[in-house]
MIMIKOL-653169 format. One record per residue: x, y, z of N, C-alpha, C, CB in turn. Coordinates in pm, whole numbers, plus 32768, in hexadecimal, padded with zeros to 4 digits. Each point is the difference from the previous one (the first is absolute). Glycine has a CB too. Layout:
XYZXYZXYZXYZ
...
! end
This chain:
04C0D01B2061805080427F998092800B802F7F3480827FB0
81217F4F7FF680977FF880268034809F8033802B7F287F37
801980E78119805180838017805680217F8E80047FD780F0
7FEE80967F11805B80747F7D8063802580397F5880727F8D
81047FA38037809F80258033802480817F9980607EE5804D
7FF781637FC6809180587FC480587FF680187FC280757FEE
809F7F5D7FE980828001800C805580827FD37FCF7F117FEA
805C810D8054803680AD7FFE808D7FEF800D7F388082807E
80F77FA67F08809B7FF57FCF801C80A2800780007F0F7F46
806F80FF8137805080897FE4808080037FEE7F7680578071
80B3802F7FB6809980127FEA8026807D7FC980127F1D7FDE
809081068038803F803D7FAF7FF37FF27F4780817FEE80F0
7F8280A57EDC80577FDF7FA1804F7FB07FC47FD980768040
80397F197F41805F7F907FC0802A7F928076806C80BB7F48
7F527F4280FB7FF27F8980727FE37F7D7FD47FB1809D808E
7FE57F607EFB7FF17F827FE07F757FD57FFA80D17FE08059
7EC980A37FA87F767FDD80427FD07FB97F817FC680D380BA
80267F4C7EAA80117FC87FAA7FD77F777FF08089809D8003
80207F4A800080197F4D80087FB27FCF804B80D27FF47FE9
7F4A801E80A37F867FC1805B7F7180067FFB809980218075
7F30805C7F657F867FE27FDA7FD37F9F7F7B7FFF80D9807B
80527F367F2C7FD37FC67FB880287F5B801B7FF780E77F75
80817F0480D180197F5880117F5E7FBE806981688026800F
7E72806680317FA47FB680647F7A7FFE7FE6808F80358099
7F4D801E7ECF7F8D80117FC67FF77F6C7FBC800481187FE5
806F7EE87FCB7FCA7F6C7FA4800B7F9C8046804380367F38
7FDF7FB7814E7FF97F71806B7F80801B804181087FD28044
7ED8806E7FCF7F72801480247F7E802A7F77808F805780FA
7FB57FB87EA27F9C7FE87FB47FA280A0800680137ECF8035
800D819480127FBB80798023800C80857FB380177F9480C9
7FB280DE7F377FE9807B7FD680798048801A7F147FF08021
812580907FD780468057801F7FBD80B6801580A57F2D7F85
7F5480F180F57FD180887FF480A5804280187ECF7FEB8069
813080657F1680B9807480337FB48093805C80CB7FDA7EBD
7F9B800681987FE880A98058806180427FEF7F907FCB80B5
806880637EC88079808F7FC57FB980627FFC80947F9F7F64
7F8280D680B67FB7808A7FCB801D80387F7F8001803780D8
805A7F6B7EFF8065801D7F767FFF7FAF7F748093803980B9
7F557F137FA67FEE7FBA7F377FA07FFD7FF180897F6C7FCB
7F0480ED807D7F867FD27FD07FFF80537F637F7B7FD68111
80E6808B7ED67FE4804C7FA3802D7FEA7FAE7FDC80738059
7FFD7F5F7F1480267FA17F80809380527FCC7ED97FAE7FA3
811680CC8035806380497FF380B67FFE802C7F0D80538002
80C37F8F807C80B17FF2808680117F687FFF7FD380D480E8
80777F1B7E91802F7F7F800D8081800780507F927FB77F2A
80D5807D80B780787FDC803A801B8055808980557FBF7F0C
7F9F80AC812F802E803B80427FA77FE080658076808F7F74
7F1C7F1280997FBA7FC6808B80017F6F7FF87F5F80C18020
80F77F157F9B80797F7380277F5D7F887FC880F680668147
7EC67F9C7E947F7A7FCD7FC680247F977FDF7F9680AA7FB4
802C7ED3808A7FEE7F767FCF7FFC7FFE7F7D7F947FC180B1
80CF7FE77F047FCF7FD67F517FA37FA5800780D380147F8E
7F297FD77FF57FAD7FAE7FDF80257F65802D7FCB80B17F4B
80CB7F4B8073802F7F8A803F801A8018808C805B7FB57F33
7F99804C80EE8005802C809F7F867FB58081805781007F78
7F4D7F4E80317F757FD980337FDA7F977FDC7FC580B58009
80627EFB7FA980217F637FD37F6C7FED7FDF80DE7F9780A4
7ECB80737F497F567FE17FDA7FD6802580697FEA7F447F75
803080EA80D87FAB8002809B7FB1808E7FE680C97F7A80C6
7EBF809E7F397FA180547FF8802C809580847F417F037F98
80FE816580488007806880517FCF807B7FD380A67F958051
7EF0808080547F9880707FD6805680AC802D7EF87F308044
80FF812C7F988025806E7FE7809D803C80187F0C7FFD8025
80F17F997F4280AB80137FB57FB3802D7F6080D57F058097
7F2E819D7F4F7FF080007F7E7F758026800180B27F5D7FB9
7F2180CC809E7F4D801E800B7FEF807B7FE97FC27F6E80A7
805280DE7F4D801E80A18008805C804D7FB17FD27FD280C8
7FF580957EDD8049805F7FC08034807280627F7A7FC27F30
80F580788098803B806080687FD18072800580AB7FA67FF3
7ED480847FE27FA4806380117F857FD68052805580597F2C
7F977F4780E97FA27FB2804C80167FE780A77FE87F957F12
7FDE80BA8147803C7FE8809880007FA680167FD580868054
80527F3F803880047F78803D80628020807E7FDC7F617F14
7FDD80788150801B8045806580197F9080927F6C80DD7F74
80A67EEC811C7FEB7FA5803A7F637FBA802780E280698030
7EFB80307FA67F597FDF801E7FC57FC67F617FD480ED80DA
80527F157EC17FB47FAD7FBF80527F5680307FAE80E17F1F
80B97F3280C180397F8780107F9E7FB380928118806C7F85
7EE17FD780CD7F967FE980627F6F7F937FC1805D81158069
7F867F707F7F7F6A7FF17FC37FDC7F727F9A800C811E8002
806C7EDE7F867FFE7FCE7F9B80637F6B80227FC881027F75
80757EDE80D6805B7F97805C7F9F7FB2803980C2808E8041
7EBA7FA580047FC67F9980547F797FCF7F7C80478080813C
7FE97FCE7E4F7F947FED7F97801E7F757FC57FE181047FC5
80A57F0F803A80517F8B7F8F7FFE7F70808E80F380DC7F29
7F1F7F6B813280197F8480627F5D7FB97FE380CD807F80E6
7EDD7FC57F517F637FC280047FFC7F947F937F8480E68049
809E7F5C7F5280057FA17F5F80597FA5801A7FDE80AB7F4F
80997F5B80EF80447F927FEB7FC97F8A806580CB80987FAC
7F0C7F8B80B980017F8B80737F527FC67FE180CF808B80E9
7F257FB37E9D7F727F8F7FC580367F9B7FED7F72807D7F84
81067F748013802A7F5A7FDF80757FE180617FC77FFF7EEF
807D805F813A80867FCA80957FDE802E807780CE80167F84
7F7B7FB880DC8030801E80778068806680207FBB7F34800A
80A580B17F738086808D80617FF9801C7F6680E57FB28107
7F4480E27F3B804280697F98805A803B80337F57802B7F96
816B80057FF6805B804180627FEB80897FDA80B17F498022
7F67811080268033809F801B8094801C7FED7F4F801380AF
80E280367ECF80757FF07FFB804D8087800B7FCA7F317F89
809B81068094801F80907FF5804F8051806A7F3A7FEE7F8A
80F5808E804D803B801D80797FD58093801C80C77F557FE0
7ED280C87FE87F85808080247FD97FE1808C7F89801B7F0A
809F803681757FE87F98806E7F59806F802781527F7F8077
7EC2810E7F347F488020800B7F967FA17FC0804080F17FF0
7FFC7EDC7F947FB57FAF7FCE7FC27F848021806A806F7F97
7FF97F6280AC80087F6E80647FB180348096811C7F937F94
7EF580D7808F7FA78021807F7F9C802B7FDE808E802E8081
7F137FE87F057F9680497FCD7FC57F817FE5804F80EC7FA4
7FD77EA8803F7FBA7FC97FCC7FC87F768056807380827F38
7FF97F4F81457FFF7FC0807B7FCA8045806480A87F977FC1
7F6C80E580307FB68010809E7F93807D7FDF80F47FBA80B8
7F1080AF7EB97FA6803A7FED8020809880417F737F187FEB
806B818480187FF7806580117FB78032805F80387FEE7F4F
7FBD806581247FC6803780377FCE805F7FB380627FB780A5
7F22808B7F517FC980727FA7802F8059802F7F4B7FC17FC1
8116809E7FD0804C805680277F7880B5801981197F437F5C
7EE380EF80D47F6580748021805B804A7F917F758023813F
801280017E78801680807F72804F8099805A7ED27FAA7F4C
81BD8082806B7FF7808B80177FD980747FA280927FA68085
7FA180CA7FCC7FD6806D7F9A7FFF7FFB7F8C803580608077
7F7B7FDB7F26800980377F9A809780317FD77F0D802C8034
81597FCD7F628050805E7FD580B27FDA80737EE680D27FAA
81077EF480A6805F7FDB806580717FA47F9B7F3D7FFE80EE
808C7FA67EA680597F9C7FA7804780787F8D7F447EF88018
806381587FB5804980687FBA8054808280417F4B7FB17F6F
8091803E810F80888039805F80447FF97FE57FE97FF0807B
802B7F7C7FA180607FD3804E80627FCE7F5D7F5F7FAD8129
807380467E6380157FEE7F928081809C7FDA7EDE7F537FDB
80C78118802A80258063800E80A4800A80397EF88027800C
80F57FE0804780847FEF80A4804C7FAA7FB47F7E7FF8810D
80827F997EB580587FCD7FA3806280257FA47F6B7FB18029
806C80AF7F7E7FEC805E7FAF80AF8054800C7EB980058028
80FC806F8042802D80588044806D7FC6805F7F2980787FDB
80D67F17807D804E7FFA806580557F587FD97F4480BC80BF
80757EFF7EDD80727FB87FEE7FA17F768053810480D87FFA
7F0A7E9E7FE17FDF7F7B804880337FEF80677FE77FA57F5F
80B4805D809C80557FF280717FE7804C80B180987FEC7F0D
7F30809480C77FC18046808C7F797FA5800C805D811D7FE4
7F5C7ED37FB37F637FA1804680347FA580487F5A7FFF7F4A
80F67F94805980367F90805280388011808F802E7FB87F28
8019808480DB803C803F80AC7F64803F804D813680797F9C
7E767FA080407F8E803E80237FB27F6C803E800480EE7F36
7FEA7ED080657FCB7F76801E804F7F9E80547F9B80227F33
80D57FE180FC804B7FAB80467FBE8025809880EC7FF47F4E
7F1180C080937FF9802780BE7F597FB5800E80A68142802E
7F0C7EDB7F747F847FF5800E7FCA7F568010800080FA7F78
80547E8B801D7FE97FCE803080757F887FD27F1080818031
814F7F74802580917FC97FF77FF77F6C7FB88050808780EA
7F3F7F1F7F4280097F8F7FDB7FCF7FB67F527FEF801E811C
7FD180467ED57FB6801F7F61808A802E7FB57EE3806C8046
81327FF17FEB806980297FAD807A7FA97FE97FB080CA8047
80807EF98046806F7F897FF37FDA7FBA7F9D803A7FE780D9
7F577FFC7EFA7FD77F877F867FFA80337F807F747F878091
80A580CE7F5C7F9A80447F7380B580497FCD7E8880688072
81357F927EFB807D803C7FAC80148099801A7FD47F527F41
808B80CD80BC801180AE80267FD380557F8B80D87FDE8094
7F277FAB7F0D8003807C7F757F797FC67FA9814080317FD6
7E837F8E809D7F3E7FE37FCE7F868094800680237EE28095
8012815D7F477FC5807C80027F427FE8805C80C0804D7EE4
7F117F5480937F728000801E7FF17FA3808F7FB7801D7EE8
808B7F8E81447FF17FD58093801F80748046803E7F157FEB
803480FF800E8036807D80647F6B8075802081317FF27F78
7EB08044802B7F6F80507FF27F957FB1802A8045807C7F43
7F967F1180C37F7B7FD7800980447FF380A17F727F7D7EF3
80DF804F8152801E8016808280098052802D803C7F907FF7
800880EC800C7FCE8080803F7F8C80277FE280BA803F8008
7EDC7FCE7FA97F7C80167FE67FA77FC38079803880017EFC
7FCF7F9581157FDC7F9B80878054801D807B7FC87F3F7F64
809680EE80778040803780987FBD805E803D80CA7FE07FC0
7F5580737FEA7FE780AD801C7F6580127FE2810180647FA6
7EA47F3C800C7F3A801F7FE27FCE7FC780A37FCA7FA67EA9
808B7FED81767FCB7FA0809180527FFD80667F9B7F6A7F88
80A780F9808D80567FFD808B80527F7D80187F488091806B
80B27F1C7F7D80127F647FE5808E7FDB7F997ED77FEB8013
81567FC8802580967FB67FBD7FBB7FB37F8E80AE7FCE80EA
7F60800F7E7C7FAB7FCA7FA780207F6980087FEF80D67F6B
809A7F0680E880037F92801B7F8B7FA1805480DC80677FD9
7EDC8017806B7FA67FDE806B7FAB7FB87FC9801880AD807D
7FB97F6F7EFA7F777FC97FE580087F7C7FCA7FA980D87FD9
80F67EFA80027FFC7F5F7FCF803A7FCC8075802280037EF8
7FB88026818E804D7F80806B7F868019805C813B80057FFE
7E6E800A7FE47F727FEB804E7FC57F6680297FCB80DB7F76
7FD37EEC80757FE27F9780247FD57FBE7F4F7FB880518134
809B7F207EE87FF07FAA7F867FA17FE27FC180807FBF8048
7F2780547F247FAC7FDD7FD47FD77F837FF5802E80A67FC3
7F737F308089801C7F447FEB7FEF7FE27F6B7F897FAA80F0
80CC7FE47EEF7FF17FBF7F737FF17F748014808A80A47F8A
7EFE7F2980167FDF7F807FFD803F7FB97FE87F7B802C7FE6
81337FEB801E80317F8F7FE38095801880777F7F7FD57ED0
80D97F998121804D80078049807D80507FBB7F917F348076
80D581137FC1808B80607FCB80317F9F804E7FF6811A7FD4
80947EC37FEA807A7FBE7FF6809580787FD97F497F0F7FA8
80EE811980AB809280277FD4807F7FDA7FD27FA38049806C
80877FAB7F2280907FD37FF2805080837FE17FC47F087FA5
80B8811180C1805880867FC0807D7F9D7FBE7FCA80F280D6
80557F717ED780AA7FC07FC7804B8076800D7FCB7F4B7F3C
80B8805F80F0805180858018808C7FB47FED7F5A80A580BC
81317FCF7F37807D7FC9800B80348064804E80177F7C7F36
8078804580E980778038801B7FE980B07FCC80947EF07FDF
7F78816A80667FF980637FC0808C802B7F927F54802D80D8
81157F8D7F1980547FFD7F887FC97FF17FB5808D7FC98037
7F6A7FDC7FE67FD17F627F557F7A80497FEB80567EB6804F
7F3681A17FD37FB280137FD48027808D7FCD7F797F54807B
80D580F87F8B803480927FD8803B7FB47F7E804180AF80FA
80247F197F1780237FC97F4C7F967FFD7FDA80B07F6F7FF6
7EF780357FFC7FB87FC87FCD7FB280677FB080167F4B80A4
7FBF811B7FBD7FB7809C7FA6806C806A7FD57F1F8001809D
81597FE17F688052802E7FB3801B7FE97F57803C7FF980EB
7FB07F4C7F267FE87FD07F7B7F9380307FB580607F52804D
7F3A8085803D7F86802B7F7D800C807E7FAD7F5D7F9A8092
809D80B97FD8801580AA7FE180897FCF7F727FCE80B48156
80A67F1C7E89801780297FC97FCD7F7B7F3780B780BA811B
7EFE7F007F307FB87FCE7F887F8880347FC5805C7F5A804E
7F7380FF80047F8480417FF18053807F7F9E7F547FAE8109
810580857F0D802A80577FBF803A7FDC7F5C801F805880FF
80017F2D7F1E802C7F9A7F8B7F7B7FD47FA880CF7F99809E
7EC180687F987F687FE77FAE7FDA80767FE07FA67F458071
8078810C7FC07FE080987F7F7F93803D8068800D7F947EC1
8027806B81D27FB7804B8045801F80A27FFE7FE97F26807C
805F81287F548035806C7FE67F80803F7FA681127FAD8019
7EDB7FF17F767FA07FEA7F8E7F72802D8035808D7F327F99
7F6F804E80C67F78800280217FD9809F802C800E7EF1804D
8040811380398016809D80597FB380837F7881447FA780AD
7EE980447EFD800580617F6E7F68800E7FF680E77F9F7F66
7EF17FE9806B7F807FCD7FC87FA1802D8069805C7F307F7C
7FBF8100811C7F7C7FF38037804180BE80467F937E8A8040
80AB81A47FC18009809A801D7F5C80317FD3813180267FBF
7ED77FDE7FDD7F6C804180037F9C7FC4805A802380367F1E
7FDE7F8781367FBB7FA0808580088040809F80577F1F7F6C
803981118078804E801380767FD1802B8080808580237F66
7F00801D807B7F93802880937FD07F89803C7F9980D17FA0
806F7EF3800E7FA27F66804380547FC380667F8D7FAE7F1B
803D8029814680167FDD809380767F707FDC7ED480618086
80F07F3C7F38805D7FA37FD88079801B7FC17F537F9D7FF9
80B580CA7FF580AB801E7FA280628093806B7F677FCE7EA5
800F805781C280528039804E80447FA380787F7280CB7FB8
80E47EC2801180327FBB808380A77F987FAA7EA97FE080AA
819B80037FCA80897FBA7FAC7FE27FCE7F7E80607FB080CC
802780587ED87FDF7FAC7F927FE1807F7F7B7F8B7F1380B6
803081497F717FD8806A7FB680438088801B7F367F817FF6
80A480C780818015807B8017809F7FF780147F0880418061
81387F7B7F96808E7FF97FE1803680157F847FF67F7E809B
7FCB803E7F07800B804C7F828000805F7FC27FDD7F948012
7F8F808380227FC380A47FC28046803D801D7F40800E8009
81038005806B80808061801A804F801F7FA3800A7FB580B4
80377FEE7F1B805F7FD47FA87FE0804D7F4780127EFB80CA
7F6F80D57F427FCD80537F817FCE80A780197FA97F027FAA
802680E980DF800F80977FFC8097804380187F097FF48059
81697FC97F7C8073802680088051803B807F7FAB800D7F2A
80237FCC816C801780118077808A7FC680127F0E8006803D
81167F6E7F77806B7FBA803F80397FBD7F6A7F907FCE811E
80D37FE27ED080057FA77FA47FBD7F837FD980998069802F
7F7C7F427FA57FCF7F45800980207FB28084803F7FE77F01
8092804D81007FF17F9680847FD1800F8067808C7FC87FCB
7F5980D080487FDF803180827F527FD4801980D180DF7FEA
7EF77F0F7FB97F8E7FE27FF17FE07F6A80117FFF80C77F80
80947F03806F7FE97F32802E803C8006807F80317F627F0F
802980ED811980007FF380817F758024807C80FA80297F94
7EF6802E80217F77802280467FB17FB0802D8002808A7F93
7FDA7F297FEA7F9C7FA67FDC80347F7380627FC980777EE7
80BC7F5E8134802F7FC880527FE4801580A680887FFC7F31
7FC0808780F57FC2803680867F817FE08004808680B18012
7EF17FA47FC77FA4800880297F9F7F5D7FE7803B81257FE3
80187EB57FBA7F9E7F728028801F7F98803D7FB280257F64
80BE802480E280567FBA809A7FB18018808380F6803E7FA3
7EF7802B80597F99805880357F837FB1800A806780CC7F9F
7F6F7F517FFF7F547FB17FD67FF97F8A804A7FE8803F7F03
806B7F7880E3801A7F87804E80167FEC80AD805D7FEA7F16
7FD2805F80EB7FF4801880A97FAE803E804380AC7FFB7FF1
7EF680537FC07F5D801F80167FAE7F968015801080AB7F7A
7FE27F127FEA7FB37F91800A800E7F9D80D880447FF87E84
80517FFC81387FFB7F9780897FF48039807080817F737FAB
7F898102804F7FB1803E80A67F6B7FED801280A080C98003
7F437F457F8F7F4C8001801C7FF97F667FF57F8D80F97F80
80997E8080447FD27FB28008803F7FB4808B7FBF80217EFE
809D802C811E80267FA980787FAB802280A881077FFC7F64
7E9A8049805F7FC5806580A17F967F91800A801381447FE7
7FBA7E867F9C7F927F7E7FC480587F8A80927FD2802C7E70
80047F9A81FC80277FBE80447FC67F777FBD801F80B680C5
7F667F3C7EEC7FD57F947FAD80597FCB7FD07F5A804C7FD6
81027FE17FF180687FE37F7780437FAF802F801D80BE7F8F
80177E9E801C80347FA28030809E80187FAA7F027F5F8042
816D80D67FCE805B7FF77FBF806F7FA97FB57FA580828076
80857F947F13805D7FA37FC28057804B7FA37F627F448015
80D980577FD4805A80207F857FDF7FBF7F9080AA80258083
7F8280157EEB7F9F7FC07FB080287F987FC77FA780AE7FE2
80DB7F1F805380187F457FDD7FCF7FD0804080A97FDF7FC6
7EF9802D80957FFD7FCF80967F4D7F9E7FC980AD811880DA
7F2F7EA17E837F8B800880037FD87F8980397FF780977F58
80437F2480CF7FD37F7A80117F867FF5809581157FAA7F82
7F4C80AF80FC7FBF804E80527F9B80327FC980A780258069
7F5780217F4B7F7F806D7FEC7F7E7FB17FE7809880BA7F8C
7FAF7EF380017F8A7F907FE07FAE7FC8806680887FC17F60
7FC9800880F17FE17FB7807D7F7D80498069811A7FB47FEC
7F21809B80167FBA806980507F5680497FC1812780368044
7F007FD07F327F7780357FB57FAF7F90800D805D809C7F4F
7FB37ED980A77FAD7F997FFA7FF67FE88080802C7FAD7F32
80188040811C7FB4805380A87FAB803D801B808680188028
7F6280597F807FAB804980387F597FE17F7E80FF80D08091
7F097EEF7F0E7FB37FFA7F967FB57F5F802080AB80B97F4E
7FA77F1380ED7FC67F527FD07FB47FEA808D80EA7F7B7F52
! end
């Protein structure tokens, strides 16, 4: 039986992961799994930068649009439900790519979870509580001492990460980073890394534009349409909670695109910390495909 492959496309933010996946899906003729925590949800078209239609050019991509925004979805289904779609796919192929810049998603689903041990009873509505009363910003500083490297990755203003990490901090004595850098789940098939990255200029424009075309597609709009949502874990992160501000009358518009500028400057330099710790990851730039090509059929043929 032929060996199975993934090809695992990361990156920053407006990098280009996109284009390349999709130029390297239809030369290979293959599937697309997205590792967003964000387009999986039919609802967040514009403000989680979501492949179009033309975009995705015919190429079949699994969880873009799978999910209502009342419906969880979490790294662990993507887990669960990732090696579901893979099984199915490598009946009629050999490779399938991994596309995205969810780098829990991409590590949940390559290397799998240590079982995190159940805590107390009532410790998540604590700590929910303490929110409340003392504000995100003290958890977050709470979670840095407790466990610095989780927190370097994660949005400051993700409420429900922020909480499900101290819950595992403070239920297990234990850093929550601890339990996804344990020992690798073997997978029946081979992982392949490609990162894309730029110039850190040229890639700050670049989410400057977007940010301000996204605002030009009636993301202001969208922001509107999903407030009544606003607890949900996917809309507590860039792109959104910059807005809501704005409608909850905290700041003006521009102050709210600048925002939206900063922090998904930010976002971006998250992403590439965590994918760059990945020593797997073969790096490029994303004109750079001719290389890339080269190299994937290296590792496939």
């Amino acid at each position: 039986m032929p060996e199975k492959h993934v090809l695992v496309i990361v990156g920053p933010t407006a990098v280009g992961k996109t284009q390349l996946t999709v130029q390297l899906a239809k030369e290979l003729g293959v599937s697309v799994l997205n590792a967003d925590s964000r387009q999986v949800f039919k609802e967040l078209k514009i403000g989680t930068a979501k492949p179009t239609p033309i975009e995705m050019s015919g190429v079949k991509h699994y969880f873009v649009n799978d999910r209502n925004i009342t419906q969880e979805f979490s790294a662990g289904h993507f887990e669960k439900e990732g090696l579901e779609v893979l099984a199915e796919i490598f009946k009629n192929r050999d490779v399938a790519i991994v596309s995205g810049g969810s780098g829990l998603y991409v590590d949940a689903l390559c290397y799998g979870f240590s079982d995190i041990p159940k805590v107390k009873n009532g410790l998540r509505e604590n700590i929910k509580e303490r929110v409340k009363k003392e504000g995100l910003e003290v958890l977050f500083e709470q979670l840095k001492i407790l466990d610095p490297n989780y927190a370097n990755e994660i949005d400051p203003d993700n409420q429900q990460r922020i909480v499900r990490a101290l819950e595992v901090c403070i239920g297990t004595g234990k850093p929550f980073s601890a339990f996804r850098t344990g020992s690798a789940q073997k997978r029946n098939f081979k992982i392949h890394f490609i990162g894309l990255e730029l110039p850190r200029e040229l890639l700050y424009e670049r989410i400057n534009s977007r940010m301000d075309m996204m605002v030009e597609n009636g993301l202001f709009e969208e922001a509107q349409r999903m407030l009544p949502y606003r607890q949900h874990n996917a809309l507590q992160t860039v792109g959104y909670t910059e807005i809501f501000g704005y409608l909850d009358g905290q700041y003006d518009k521009q102050e709210a695109i600048r925002l939206l500028k900063r922090n998904s400057r930010r976002y971006a330099k998250r992403q590439l910390t965590w994918f760059k710790k990945n020593e797997s990851v073969h790096w490029f730039e994303p004109t750079q495909i001719d290389q890339i090509l080269k190299l994937v059929k290296s590792w496939i043929d």
